[in-house]
C-alpha positions in Angstrom: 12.0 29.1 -10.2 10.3 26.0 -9.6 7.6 25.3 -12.1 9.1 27.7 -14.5 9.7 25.0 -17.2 10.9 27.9 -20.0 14.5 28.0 -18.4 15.0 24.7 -19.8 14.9 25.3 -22.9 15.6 28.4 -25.1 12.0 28.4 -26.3 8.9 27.3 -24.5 7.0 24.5 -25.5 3.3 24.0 -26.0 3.0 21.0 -23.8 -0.9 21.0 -24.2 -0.6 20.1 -28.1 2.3 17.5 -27.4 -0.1 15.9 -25.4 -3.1 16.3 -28.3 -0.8 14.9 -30.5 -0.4 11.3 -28.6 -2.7 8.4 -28.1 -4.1 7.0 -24.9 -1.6 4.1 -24.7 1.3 6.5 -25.8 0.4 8.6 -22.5 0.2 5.5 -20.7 3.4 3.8 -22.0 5.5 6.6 -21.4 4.5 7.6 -17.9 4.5 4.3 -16.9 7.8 3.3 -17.7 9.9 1.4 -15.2 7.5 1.8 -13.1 5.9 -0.9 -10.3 2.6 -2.5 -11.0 1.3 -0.4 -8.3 2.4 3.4 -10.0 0.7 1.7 -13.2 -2.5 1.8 -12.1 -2.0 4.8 -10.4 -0.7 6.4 -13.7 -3.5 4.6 -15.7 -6.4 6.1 -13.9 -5.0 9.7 -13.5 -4.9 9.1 -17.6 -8.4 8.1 -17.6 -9.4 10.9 -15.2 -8.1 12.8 -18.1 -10.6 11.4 -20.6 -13.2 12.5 -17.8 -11.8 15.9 -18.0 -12.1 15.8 -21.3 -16.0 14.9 -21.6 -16.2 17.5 -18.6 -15.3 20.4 -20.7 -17.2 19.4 -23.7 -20.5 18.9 -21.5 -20.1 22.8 -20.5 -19.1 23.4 -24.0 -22.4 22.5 -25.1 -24.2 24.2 -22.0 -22.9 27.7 -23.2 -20.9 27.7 -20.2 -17.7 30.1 -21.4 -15.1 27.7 -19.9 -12.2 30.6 -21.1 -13.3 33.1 -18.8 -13.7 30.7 -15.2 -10.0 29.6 -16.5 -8.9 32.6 -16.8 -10.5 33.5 -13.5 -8.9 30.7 -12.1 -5.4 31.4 -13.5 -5.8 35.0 -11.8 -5.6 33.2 -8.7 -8.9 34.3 -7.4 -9.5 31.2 -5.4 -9.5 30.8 -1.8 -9.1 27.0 -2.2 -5.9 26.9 -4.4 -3.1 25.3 -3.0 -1.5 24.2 -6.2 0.5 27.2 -8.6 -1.3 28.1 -11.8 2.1 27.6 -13.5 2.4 24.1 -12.4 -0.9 23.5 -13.8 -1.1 21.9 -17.2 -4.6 23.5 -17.5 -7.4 25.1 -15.2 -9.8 22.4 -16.2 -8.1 19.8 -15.1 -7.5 21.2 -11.7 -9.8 19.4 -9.9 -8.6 16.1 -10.7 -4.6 17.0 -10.1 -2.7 15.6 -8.0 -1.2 17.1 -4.8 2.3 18.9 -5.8 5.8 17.3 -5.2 8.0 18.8 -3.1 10.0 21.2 -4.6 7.2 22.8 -6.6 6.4 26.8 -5.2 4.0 29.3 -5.5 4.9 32.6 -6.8 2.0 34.4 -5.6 2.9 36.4 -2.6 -0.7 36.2 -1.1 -0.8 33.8 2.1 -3.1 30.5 1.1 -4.6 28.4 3.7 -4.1 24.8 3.8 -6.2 22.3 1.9 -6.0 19.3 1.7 -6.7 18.5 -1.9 -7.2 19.8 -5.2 -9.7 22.6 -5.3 -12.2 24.2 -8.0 -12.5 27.7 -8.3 -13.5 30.3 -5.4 -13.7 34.5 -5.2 -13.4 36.9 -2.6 -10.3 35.5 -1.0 -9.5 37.7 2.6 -6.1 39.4 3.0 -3.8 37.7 5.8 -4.0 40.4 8.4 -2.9 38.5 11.8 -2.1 35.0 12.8 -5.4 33.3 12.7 -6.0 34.1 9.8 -2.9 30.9 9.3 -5.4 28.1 8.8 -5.3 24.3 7.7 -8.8 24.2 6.2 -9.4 20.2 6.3 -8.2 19.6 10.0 -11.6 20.2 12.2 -13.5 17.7 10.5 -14.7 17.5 6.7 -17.5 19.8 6.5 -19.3 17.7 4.0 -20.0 20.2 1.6 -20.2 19.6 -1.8 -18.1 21.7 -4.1 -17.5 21.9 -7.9 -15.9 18.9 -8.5 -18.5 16.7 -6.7 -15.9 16.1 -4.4 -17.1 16.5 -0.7 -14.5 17.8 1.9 -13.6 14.1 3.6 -12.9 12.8 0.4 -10.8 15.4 -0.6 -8.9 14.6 2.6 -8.8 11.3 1.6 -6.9 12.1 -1.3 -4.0 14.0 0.1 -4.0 11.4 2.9 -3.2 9.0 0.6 -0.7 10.2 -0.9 1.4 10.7 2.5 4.9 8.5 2.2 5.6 6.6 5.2 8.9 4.6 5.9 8.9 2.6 9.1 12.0 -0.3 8.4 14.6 1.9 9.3 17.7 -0.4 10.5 20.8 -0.3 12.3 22.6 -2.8 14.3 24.6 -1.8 17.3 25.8 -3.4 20.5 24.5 -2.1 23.6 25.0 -3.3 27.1 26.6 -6.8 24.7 23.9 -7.0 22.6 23.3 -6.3 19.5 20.3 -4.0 18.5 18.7 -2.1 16.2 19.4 1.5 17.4 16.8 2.8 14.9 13.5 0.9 15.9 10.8 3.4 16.5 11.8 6.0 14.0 9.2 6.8 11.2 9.3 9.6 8.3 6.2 11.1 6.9 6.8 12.4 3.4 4.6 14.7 1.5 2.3 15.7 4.8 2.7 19.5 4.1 2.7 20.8 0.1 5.1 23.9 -0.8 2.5 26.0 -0.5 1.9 25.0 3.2 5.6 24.9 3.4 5.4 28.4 2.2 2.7 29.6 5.2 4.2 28.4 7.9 7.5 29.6 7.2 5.9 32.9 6.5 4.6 32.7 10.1 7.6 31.6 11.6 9.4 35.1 10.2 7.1 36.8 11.2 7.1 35.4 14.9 10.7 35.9 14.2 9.9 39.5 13.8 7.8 39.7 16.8 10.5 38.4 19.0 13.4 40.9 17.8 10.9 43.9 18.3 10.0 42.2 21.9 6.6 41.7 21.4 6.4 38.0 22.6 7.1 36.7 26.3 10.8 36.8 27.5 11.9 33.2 27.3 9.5 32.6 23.9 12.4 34.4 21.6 16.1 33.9 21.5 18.5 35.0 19.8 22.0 34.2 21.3 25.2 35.8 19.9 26.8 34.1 16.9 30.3 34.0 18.7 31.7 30.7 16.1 30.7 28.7 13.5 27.6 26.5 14.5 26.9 29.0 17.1 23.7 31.1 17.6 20.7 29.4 16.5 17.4 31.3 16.8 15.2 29.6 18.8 11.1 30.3 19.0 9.2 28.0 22.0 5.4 27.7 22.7 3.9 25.9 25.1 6.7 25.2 28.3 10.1 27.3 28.6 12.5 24.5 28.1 16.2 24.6 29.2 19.0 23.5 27.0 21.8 24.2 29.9 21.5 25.6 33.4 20.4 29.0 33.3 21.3 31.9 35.6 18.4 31.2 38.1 19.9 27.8 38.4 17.5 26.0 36.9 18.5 22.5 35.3 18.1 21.3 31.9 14.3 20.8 31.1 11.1 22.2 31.2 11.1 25.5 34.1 8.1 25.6 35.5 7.7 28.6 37.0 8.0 30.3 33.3 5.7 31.3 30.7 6.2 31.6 27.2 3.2 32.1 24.7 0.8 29.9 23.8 0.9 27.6 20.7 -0.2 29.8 17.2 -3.6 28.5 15.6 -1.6 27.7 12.4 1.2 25.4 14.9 -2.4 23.6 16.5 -3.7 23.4 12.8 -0.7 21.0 12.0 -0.8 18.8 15.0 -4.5 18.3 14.4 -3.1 17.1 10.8 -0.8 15.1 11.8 -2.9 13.3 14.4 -5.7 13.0 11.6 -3.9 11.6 9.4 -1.6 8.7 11.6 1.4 10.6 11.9 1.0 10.7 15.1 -1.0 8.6 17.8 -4.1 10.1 19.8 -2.4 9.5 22.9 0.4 11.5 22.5 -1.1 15.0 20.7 1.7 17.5 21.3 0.9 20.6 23.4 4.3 22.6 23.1 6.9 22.9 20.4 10.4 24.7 19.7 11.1 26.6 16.3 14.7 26.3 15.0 15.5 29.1 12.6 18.8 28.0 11.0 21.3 30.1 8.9 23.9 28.2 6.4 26.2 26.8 8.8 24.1 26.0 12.0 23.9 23.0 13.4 22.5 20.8 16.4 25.3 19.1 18.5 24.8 15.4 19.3 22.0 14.8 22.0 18.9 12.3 23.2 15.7 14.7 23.9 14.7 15.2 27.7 12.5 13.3 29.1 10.5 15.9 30.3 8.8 15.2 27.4 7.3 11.5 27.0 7.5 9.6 23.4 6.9 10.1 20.5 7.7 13.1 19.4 8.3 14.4 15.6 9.9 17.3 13.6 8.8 19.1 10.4 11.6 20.2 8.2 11.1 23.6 6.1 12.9 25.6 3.6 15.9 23.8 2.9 16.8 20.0 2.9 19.3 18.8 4.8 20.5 15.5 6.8 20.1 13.8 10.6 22.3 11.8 11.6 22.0 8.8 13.9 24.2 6.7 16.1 24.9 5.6 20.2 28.1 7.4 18.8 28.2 10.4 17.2 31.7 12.2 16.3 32.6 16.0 16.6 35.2 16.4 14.1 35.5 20.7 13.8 32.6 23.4 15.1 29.0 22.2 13.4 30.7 19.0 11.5 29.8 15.2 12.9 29.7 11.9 11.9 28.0 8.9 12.7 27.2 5.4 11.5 23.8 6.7 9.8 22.5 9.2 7.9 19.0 10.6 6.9 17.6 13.0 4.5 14.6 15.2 5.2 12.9 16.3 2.8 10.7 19.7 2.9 7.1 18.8 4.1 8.3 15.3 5.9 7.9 15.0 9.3 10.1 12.3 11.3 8.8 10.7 14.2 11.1 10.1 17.3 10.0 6.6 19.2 11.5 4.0 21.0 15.5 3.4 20.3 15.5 5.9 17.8 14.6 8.6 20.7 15.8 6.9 23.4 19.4 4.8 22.6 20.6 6.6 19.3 21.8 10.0 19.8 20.7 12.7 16.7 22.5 15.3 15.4 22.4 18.1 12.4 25.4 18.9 11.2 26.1 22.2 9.5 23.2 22.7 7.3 23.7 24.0 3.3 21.5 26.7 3.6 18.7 28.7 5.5 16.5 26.3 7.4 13.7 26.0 9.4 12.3 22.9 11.7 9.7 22.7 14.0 9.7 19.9 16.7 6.5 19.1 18.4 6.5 17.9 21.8 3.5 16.8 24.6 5.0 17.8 28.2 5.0 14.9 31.1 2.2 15.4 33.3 4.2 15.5 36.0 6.6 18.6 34.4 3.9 21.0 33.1 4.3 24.4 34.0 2.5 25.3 36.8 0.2 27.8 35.4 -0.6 25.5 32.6 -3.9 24.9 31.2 -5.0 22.2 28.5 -5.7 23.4 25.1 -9.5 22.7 24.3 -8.8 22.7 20.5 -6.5 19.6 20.5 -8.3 17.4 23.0 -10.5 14.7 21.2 -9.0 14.8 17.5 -10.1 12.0 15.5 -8.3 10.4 13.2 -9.1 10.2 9.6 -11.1 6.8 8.8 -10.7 5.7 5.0 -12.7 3.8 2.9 -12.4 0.3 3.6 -12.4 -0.1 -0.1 -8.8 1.6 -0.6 -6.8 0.0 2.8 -5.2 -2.6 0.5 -3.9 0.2 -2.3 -3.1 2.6 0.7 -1.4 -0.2 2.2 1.1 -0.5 -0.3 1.7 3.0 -1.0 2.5 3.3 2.5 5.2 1.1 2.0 7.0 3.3 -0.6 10.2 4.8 0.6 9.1 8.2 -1.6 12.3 10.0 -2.7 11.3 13.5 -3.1 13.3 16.0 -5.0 15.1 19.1 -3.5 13.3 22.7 -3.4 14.9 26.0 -4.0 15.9 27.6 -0.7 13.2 30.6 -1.5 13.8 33.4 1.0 10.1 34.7 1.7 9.8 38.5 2.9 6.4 39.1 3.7 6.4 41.9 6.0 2.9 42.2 7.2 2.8 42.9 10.9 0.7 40.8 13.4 -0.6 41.3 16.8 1.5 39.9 19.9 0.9 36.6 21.4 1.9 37.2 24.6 2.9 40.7 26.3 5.4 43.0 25.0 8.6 43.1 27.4 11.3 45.5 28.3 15.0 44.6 27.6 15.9 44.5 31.3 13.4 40.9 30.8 14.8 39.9 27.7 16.8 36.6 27.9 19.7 35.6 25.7 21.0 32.0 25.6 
């Protein structure tokens, strides 16, 4: 279990005197190891926000304030601010000034947390998750400027997390098209790090229950599907919002593409909550805020044949990746070698909480696949319709016209700048299977099986 550090080793270790026991420039030498200039500094002041800490404690020490019992409060999980797992936490004082969790860190609690965007102080009378709005991204409509414990207001908070988002743009692969040689791969971008494990953990909670939903027919006919599993690779589960898209000609005779004379259900607040965050935060441009999206639920051994997206939908485009790593691959020329295996000339990890963007040649001249994946996955690609293909009875979604994109301090664009640069390499997470089976109100109308439609 992630953050369970007893399992490696046959006793557990008191961590908190190890560190008592070193000096300041021990801490420092050791973390900063091998590391670039850059990660020194980074190390060195999280050391010295240590000291802080430190002084911080003694301060309400001498105030009388009874620092045991708000820890212990805090280690209750009574907070409706915590994103980060009290046994990842190498103390509840220094909360406030830890950093966002990697990857493959997860929560054990089995309450629902909303997402925030930063390291949190302490909080009571958190609300039970009771239907889908109640699936929120807390720092995605605008700080509220509030000051909180940690003298932290809610922008800079932002700011933090926001910085801390990996970005890889240099992708490169040479191929000749039409006699020329090109890179097949310019445009593409990954995002790591834009959604924690314990937003990982909420919106595949959501997504299973939507997934629930949609066997017990309580979404719109052509929102669920759940095609027969006739072979290997076969029979992926597929939730849409927004547009009813077409992967084949369907029985009406409607081509591949967005049909416009269908309705599925509208986005879910929690699905609008991300693409404000990604918009916010440079993920993705304000010109191109998605307005639809398609769920793929995978189980070990699905896969995504070879394909360019349609171009019903304009560029870019992006997909999260949940649960389970796995890899894309990428070529003009992509093998099929046996049912849900493929190769091609390159090949990309995603890891949990990245979101890849799809631009230029890397949407448009390199095919993408997903071979077989490992194990239980989910991915959620988020797509804005042509103008000229919406469905007919569409209507613009108030909520995710005029998001603004985060602004930070001119003071940090030069450090942000080169963490940017970093190609993070984030560590695997445990394929968790999360059965939260609270029940939710439907999005859209319940149907009748003579309306279902299987793919």
């Amino acid at each position: 279990m992630a953050g369970d550090y007893s399992r490696w080793s046959p006793e557990p270790r008191d961590f908190k005197a190890m560190l008592k026991k070193l000096s300041h420039e021990q801490i420092l030498q050791v973390l900063s190891e091998g590391l670039c200039s850059y990660c020194e500094e980074v190390i060195e002041s999280r050391v010295n926000n240590l000291n802080l800490i430190q002084r911080r404690v003694d301060e309400m020490a001498l105030s009388n304030v009874n620092v045991a019992d708000s820890s212990a409060e805090f280690l209750r999980g009574n907070s409706s601010d915590d994103v980060i797992s009290p046994k990842r936490k190498l103390n509840a004082d220094a909360d406030a000034y830890t950093p966002s969790p990697r990857v493959g860190d997860s929560t054990n609690s089995g309450r629902s947390k909303r997402f925030v965007s930063a390291p949190s102080t302490p909080a009571i009378n958190k609300q039970p998750v009771s239907d889908l709005s109640n699936f929120e991204i807390k720092l995605n409509d605008g700080p509220s400027r509030s000051v909180v414990g940690d003298d932290l207001v809610e922008d800079q908070k932002e700011f933090i997390r926001y910085s801390q988002v990996g970005r890889r743009k240099d992708f490169v692969h040479y191929e000749n098209v039409n006699e020329k040689q090109i890179n097949v791969l310019k445009g593409l971008e990954l995002h790591t790090n834009v959604f924690n494990p314990d937003e990982q953990k909420e919106v595949v909670e959501l997504v299973y229950s939507l997934q629930r939903m949609g066997q017990k027919r309580q979404l719109r006919a052509r929102t669920y599907s759940e095609p027969r599993k006739w072979m290997r690779g076969k029979g992926r589960v597929t939730i849409q919002f927004g547009c009813c898209y077409n992967y084949a000609v369907d029985k009406n005779g409607n081509p591949p593409g967005i049909v416009r004379d269908e309705e599925v259900d509208p986005l879910p607040p929690l699905f609008k909550k991300m693409i404000k965050r990604m918009v916010r935060w440079h993920v993705l441009p304000t010109s191109c805020v998605p307005d639809s999206c398609i769920v793929n639920i995978y189980d070990e051994g699905d896969c995504i044949p070879p394909h360019i997206d349609h171009h019903d939908f304009v560029r870019p485009f992006c997909t999260v990746s949940l649960l389970a790593e796995c890899k894309i691959l990428f070529g003009t020329t992509l093998k099929i070698i046996n049912p849900g295996e493929f190769s091609g000339p390159f090949s990309l990890p995603l890891p949990l909480g990245s979101v890849l963007i799809f631009n230029g040649n890397g949407a448009d001249v390199a095919k993408h696949c997903v071979p077989s994946v490992p194990a239980k996955r989910i991915s959620i690609t988020f797509r804005k319709m042509d103008v000229s293909k919406l469905p007919y009875r569409y209507t613009p979604d108030p909520e995710l016209v005029g998001i603004e994109r985060l602004v930070p301090p001119p003071s940090s664009d030069s450090s942000r700048n080169r963490h940017h640069g970093n190609n993070d390499k984030l560590p695997k997470s445990e394929n968790k299977v999360f059965s939260n089976e609270d029940e939710f109100p439907p999005l859209g109308k319940s149907i009748s099986s003579s309306r279902r439609t299987r793919r």
